[in-house]
C-alpha positions in Angstrom: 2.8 -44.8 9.6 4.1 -48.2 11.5 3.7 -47.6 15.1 6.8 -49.7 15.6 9.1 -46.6 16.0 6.9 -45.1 18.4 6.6 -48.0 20.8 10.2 -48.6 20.4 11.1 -45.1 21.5 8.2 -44.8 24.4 9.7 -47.9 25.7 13.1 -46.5 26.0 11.9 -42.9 27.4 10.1 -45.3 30.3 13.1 -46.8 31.1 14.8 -43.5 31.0 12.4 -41.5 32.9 13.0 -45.0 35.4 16.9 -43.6 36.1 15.6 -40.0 36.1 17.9 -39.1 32.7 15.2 -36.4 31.7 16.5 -35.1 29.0 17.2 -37.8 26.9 13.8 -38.9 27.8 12.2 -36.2 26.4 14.2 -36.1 23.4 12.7 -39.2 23.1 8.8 -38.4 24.0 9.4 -35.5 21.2 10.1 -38.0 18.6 7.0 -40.1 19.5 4.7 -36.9 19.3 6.2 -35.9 16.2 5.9 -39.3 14.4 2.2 -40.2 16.2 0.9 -36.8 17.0 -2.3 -38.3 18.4 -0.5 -40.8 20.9 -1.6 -39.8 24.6 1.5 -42.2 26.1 4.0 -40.1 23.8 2.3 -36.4 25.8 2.0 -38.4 29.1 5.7 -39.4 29.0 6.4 -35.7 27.6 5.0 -34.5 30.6 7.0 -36.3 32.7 10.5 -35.6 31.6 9.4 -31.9 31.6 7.9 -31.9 35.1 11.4 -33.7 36.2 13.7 -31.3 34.3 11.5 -28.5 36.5 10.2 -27.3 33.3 6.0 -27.3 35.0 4.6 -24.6 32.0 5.2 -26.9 29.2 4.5 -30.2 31.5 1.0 -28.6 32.0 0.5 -28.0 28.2 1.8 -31.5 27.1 -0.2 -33.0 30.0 -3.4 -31.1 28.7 -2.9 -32.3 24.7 -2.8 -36.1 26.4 -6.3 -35.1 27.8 -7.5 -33.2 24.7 -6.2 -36.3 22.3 -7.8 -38.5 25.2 -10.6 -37.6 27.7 -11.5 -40.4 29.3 -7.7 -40.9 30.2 -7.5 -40.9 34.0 -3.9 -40.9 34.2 -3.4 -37.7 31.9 -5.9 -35.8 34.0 -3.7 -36.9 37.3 -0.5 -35.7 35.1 -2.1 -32.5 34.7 -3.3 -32.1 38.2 0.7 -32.7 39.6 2.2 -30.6 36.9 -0.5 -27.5 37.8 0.7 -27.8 41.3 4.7 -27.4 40.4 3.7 -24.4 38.3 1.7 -22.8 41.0 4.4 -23.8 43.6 6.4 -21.7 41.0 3.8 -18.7 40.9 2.8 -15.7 42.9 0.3 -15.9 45.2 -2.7 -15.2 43.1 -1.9 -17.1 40.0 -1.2 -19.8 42.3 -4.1 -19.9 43.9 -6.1 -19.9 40.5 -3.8 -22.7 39.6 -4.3 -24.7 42.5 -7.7 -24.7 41.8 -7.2 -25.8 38.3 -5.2 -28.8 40.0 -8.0 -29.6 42.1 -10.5 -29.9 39.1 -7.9 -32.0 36.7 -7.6 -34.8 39.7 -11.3 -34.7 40.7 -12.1 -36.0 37.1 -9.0 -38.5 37.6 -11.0 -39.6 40.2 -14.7 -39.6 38.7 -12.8 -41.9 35.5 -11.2 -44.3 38.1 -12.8 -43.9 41.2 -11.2 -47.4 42.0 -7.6 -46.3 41.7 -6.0 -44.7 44.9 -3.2 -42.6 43.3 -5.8 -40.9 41.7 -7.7 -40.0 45.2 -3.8 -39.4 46.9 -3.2 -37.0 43.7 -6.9 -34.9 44.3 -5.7 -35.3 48.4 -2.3 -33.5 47.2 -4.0 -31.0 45.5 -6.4 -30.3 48.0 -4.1 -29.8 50.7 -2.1 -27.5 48.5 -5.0 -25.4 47.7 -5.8 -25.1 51.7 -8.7 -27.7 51.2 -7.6 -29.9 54.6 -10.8 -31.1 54.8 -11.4 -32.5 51.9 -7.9 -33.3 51.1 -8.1 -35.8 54.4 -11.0 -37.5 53.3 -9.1 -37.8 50.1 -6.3 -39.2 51.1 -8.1 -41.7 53.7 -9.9 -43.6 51.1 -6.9 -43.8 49.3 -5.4 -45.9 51.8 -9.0 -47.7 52.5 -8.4 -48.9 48.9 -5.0 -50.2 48.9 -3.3 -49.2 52.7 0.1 -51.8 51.3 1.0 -48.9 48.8 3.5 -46.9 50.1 3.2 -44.0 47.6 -0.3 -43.4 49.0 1.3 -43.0 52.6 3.8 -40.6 51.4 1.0 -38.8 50.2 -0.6 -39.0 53.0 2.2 -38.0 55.6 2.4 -34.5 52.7 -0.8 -34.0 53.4 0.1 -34.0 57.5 3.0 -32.1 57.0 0.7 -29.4 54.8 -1.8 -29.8 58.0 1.4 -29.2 60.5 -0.1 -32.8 61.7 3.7 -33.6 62.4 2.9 -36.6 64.7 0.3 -38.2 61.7 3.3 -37.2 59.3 5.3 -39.3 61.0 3.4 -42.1 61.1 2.6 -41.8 57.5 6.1 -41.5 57.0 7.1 -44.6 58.7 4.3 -46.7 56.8 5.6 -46.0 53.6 9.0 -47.2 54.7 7.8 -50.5 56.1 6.4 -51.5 52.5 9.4 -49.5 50.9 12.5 -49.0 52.8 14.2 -47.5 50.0 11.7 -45.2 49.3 13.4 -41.6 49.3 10.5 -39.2 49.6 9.0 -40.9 52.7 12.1 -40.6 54.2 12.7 -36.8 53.5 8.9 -35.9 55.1 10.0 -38.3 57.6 13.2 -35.7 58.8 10.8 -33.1 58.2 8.1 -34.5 60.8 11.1 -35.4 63.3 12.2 -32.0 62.8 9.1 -29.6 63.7 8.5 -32.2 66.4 11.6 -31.0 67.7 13.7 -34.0 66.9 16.1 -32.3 64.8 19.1 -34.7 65.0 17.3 -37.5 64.3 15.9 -35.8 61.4 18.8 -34.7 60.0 20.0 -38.4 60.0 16.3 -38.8 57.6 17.8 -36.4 55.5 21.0 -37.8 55.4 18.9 -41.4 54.2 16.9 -39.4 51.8 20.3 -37.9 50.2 21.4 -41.4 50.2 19.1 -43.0 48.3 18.8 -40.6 45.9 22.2 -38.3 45.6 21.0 -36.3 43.0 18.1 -35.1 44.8 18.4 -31.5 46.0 15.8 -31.7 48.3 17.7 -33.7 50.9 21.0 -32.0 50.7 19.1 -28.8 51.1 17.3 -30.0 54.4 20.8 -31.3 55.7 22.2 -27.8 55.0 19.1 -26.3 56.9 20.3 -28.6 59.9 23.6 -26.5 60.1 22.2 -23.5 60.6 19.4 -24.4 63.1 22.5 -25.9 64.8 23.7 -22.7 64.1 20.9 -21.0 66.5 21.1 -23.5 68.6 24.9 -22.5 69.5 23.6 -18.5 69.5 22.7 -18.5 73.3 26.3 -20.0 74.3 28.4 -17.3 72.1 26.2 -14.3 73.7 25.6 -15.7 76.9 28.0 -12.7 78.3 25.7 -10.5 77.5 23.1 -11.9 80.0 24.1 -9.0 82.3 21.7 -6.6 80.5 19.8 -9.0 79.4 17.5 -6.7 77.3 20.7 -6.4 75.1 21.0 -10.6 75.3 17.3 -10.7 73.8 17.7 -8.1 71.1 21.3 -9.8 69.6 19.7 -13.5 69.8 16.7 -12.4 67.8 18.4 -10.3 65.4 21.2 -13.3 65.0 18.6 -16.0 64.7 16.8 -13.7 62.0 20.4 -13.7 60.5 20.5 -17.0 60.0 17.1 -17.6 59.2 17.7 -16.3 55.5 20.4 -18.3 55.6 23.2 -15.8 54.3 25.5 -17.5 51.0 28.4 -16.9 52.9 27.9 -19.5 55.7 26.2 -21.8 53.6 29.6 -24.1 52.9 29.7 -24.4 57.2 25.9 -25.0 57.1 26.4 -27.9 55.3 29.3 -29.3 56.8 27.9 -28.8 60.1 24.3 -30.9 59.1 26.2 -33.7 57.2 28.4 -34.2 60.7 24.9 -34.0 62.7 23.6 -36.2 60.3 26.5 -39.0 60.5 27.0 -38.5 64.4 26.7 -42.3 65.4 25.2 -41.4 68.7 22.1 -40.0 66.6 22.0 -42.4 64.2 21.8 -44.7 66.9 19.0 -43.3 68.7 17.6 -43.0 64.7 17.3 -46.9 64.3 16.1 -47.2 67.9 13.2 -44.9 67.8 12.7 -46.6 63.8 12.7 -50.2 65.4 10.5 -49.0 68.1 7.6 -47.5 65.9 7.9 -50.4 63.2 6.9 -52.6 66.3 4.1 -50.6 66.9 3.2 -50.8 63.0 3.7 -54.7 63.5 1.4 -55.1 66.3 -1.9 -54.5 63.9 -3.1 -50.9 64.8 -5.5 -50.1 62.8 -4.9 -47.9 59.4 -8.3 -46.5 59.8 -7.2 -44.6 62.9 -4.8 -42.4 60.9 -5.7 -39.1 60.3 -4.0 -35.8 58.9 -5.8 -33.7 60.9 -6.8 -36.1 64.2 -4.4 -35.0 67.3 -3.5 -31.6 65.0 -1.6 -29.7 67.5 -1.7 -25.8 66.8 0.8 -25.0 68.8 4.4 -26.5 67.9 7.0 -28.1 70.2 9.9 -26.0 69.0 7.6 -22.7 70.1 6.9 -24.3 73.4 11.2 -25.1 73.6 11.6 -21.2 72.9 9.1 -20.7 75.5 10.6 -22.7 78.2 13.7 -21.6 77.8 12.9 -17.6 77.6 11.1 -18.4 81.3 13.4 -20.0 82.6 16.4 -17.1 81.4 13.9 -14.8 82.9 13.4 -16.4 85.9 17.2 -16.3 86.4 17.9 -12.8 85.3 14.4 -11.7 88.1 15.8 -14.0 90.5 19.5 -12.8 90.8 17.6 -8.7 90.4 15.1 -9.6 93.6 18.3 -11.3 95.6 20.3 -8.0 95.0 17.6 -6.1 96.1 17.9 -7.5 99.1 14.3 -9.9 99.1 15.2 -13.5 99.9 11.6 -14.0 99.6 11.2 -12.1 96.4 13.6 -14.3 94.5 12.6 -17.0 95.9 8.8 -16.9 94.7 10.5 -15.3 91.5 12.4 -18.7 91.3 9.6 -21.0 91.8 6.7 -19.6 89.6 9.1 -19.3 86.5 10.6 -22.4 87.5 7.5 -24.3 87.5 6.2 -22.4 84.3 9.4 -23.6 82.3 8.9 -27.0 83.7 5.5 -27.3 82.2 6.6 -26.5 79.2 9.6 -28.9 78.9 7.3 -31.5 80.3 4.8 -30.8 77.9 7.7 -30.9 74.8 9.2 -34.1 76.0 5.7 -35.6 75.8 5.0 -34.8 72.1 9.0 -36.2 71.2 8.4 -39.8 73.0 4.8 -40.2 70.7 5.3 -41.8 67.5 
């Protein structure tokens, strides 16, 4: 049988794997298998469109007749290795850990077959990290970007592997190298508004989001981050709507926890506000102008040749996150308030006075100690 056909219909499944039209891509990959059964490109390509339509089961299997019809194939090993970690991302706890594994395994021999390439090292550094190998999954990733540090791919894998290390500071910095080589580049800017986010930087994160969903509208990802903007801005507003109940401030604690709780699930019902309220944090021109001043700011620190080999996903790690040490602050510094006003109606000056001053001081640190982590890159 001519293989004309088959490179004719490959060719157009690229191409529409290229615009993300998965369907018709697959219709197309089918045909190839079916008329080649032995083609490894026609299962590679399979895999593709399946692992984009969400469909990780059958990516895995088409993935793993690539390697069977091919095992000395590098690429189909890295196939099977991503579309393993969708199906365990899909899984229970167990079978995902077993499948993580399996993930692990398929991109180490992408690795031993092209121990040059560095997607295959940022593919075994993704698996890694998924599988709670952070170790190993840093080495990974670093001599991926020793092999080729002007790939922005590999930094997007690298700032996933931060982001799976709660690195958020070496996230961002990943982040932000992958969008000096490619501006456009839509996953680098969604773990970019991730990083800003758990660093505290929530509006300017949300305006990340905002670029992601730009660049790529179909992308849920993005829109759902935005909508997970609304209701931390939600929360945020919490403490205002309540704040009568300060005067028995044990009450004042128990609604903003159970309230924040609320919100956490984010309920269906509020959903619709949630995501008007992100899309208008998002668009606020007074964050997306501090946005492009903090971007501007860090690409000139990218410009001025520090070194790649100083990054790290776990170097700098910080355990404890600045939106805990926020909550922190500000629970001491309501306390101090609802002590002081207590010790002043009792009658000691003195009382509420030290009261005020060794809260005060406490929640000081603390807001010190946040504002540090948001000015570092």
């Amino acid at each position: 049988m001519s293989n004309v056909p088959v490179d004719d219909a490959l060719e157009r499944c690229e191409a529409l794997l290229d615009v993300q039209r998965f369907d018709q891509a697959l219709e197309l990959a089918s045909r190839a298998v079916a008329l080649q059964p032995g083609d490894r490109r026609a299962y590679g390509l399979a895999a593709r469109a399946l692992m984009g339509l969400g469909r990780h089961e059958e990516a895995a299997n088409a993935a793993s007749q690539a390697v069977t019809h091919s095992p000395q194939w590098a690429y189909g090993y890295r196939l099977l290795a991503v579309a393993l970690m969708g199906l365990a991302a899909k899984s229970g706890s167990l079978p995902g850990k077993d499948l993580y594994g399996q993930s692990v395994t398929a991109a180490l021999e992408s690795v031993r077959l092209a121990p040059t390439d560095p997607s295959g090292h940022a593919t075994l550094a993704e698996a890694q990290s998924a599988a709670g190998q952070l170790t190993e999954a840093d080495a990974s990733i670093r001599r991926a970007v020793q092999i080729d540090p002007r790939r922005a791919n590999t930094w997007v894998s690298a700032s996933l592997v931060a982001i799976r290390a709660r690195n958020w500071a070496a996230a961002e910095g990943a982040a932000r190298r992958a969008l000096a080589i490619d501006p456009a580049n839509r996953s680098a800017m969604n773990n970019l508004g991730v990083a800003l986010r758990r660093q505290g930087k929530w509006t300017v994160g949300a305006v990340a989001f905002h670029g992601a969903a730009r660049i790529d509208p179909r992308s849920p990802t993005a829109r759902d981050n935005l909508e997970s903007i609304g209701f931390q801005y939600l929360a945020n507003l919490v403490p205002l709507v309540i704040l009568p109940l300060l005067i028995i401030w044990p009450l004042f604690v128990a609604a903003r926890i159970a309230i924040t709780q609320c919100l956490a699930h984010r309920p269906e019902r509020l959903k619709p506000l949630a995501r008007r309220l992100g899309l208008r944090v998002a668009t606020n021109d007074r964050y997306r102008q501090k946005f492009e001043k903090q971007n501007a700011r860090a690409q000139m620190v990218l410009a001025s040749g520090q070194s790649q080999a100083d990054w790290s996903a776990l170097r700098g790690r910080q355990h404890v996150s600045s939106d805990f040490l926020m909550v922190l602050a500000v629970c001491l510094a309501l306390s101090g308030l609802v002590f002081t006003v207590a010790a002043a109606l009792a009658g000691s000056i003195a009382g509420a006075l030290t009261v005020a001053v060794v809260f005060g001081a406490g929640a000081g640190l603390l807001f010190r100690a946040v504002a540090r982590r948001r000015r570092r890159i």
